[in-house]
C-alpha positions in Angstrom: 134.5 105.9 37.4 136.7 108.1 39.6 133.0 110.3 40.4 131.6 107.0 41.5 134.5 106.2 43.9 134.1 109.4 44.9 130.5 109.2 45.1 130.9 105.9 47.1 133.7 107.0 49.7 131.6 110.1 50.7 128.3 108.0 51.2 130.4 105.5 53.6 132.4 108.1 55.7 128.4 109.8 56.1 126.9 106.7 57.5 130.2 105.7 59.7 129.4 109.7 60.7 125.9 108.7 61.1 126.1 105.5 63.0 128.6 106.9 65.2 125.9 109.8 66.1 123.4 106.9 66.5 124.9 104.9 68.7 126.7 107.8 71.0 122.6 108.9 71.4 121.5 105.8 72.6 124.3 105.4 74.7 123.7 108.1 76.5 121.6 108.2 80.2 118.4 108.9 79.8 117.5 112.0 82.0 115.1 110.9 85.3 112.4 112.8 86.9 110.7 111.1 90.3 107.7 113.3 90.6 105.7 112.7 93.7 102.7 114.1 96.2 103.0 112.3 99.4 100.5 113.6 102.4 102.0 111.1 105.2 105.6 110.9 103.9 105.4 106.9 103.1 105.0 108.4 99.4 108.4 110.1 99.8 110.1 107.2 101.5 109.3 105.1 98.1 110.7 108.1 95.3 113.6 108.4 97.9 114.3 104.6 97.5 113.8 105.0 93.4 116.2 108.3 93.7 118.7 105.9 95.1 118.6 103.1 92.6 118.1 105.5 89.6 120.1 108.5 90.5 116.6 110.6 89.3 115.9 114.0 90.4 113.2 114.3 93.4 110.4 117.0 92.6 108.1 117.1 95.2 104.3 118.3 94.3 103.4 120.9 97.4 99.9 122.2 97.6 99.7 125.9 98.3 97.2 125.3 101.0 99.1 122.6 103.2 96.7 119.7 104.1 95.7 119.3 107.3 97.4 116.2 109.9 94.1 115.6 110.5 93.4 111.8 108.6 89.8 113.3 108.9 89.8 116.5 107.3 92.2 115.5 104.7 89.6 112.5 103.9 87.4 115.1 103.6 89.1 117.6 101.5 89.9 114.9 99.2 86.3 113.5 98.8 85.6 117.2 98.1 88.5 118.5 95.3 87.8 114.3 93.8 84.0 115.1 93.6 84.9 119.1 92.4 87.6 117.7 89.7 89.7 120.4 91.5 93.1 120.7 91.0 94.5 122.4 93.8 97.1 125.0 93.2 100.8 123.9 93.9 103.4 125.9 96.2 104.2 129.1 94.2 101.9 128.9 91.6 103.8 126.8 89.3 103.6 123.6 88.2 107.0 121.5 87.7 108.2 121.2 84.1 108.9 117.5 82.9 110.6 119.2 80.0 114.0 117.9 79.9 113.3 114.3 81.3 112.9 110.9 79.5 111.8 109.4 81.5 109.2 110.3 84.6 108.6 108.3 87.7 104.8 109.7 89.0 104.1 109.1 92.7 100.9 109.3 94.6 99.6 107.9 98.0 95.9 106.0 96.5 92.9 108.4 97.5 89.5 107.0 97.1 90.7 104.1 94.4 92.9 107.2 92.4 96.1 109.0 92.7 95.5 112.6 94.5 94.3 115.6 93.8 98.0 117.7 93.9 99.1 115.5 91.1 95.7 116.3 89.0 97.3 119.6 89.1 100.9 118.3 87.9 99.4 116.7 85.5 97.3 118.6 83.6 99.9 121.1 83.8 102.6 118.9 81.3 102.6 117.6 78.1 103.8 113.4 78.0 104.8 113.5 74.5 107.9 111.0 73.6 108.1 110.4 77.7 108.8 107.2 79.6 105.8 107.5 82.6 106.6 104.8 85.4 103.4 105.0 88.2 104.3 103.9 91.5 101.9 104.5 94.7 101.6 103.9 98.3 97.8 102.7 100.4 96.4 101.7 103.1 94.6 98.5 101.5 94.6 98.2 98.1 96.6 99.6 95.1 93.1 100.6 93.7 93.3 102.5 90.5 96.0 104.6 90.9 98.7 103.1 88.8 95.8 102.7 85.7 94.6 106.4 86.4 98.4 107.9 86.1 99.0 106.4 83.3 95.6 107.1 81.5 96.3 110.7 82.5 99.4 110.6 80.3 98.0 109.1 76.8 101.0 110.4 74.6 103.4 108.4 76.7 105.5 105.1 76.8 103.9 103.5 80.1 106.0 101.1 82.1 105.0 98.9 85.1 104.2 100.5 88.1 104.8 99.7 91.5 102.4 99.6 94.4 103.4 99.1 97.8 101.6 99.1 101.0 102.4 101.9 103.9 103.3 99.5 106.3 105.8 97.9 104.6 107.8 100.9 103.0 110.3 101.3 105.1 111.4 97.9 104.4 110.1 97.7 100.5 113.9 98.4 99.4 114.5 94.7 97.8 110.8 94.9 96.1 111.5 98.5 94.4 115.2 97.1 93.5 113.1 94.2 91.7 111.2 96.2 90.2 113.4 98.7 88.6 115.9 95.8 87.7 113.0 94.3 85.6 112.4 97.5 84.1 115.7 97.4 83.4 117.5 100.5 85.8 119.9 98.5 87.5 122.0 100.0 89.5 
């Protein structure tokens, strides 16, 4: 009888141990990566305003070969690295590790109905596994397939609801992104 008490008292002061440890992991912040390519900088403006309401870190996808300001050549490198499947090479060589996040917010400005062609590169380059991947994308007329695209692109992940916002109303798209990451639950 004494064994069992024994027995008894151990297995409750384990799973007060336990539940403890439970409940101190889900309590704590989940680590936040805003990962973006933005060619005009209405891209940035949008994972600055997430960066604010999240307190995520900003990692911004550089090509090594720096577009052009040119909307005409850039139209037409795109069309070309889209039709090639290229992934052009990022600043440095390296492609930014998601590794310690939870959860990863993946911008891109909408090029020819997908997300561009620097991100391609970012994401081939990580593995989604057990990762919260929230799209969000800037355009000129339409939200296209952008926000389907990033997330098809990361199939081991937990996809959220994306956000797509026009570039003419960015600046003032504060309210609409607060929205949005309040129904995702990241209030502030």
């Amino acid at each position: 009888m004494k064994n069992l008490v024994k027995v008894f008292l151990f297995s409750a002061l384990v799973g007060v141990s336990l539940s403890r440890s439970l409940a101190a992991a889900e309590a704590a912040p989940a680590k936040i990566a805003i990962v973006y390519f933005s060619q005009t900088g209405n891209t940035r403006q949008l994972a600055e305003m997430i960066k604010a309401q999240t307190g995520g870190e900003l990692i911004e996808l550089v090509p090594q070969d720096a577009y052009s300001q040119n909307y005409r050549e850039v139209v037409t490198r795109g069309k070309k690295e889209l039709d090639g499947q290229i992934k052009p090479a990022l600043k440095d060589g390296k492609v930014p590790s998601i590794e310690k996040f939870d959860v990863v917010f993946i911008g891109s400005p909408n090029w020819f109905n997908t997300y561009a062609t620097p991100l391609a590169t970012f994401l081939a380059g990580n593995a989604f596994k057990g990762k919260v991947v929230i799209p969000f994308c800037t355009y000129g007329s339409k939200v296209g397939n952008t926000l389907v695209d990033i997330t098809k692109a990361c199939p081991d992940a937990v996809a959220k609801e994306g956000l797509g916002t026009s570039g003419k109303d960015v600046k003032g798209a504060s309210v609409k992104v607060q929205q949005w990451l309040d129904g995702l639950g990241f209030k502030k």
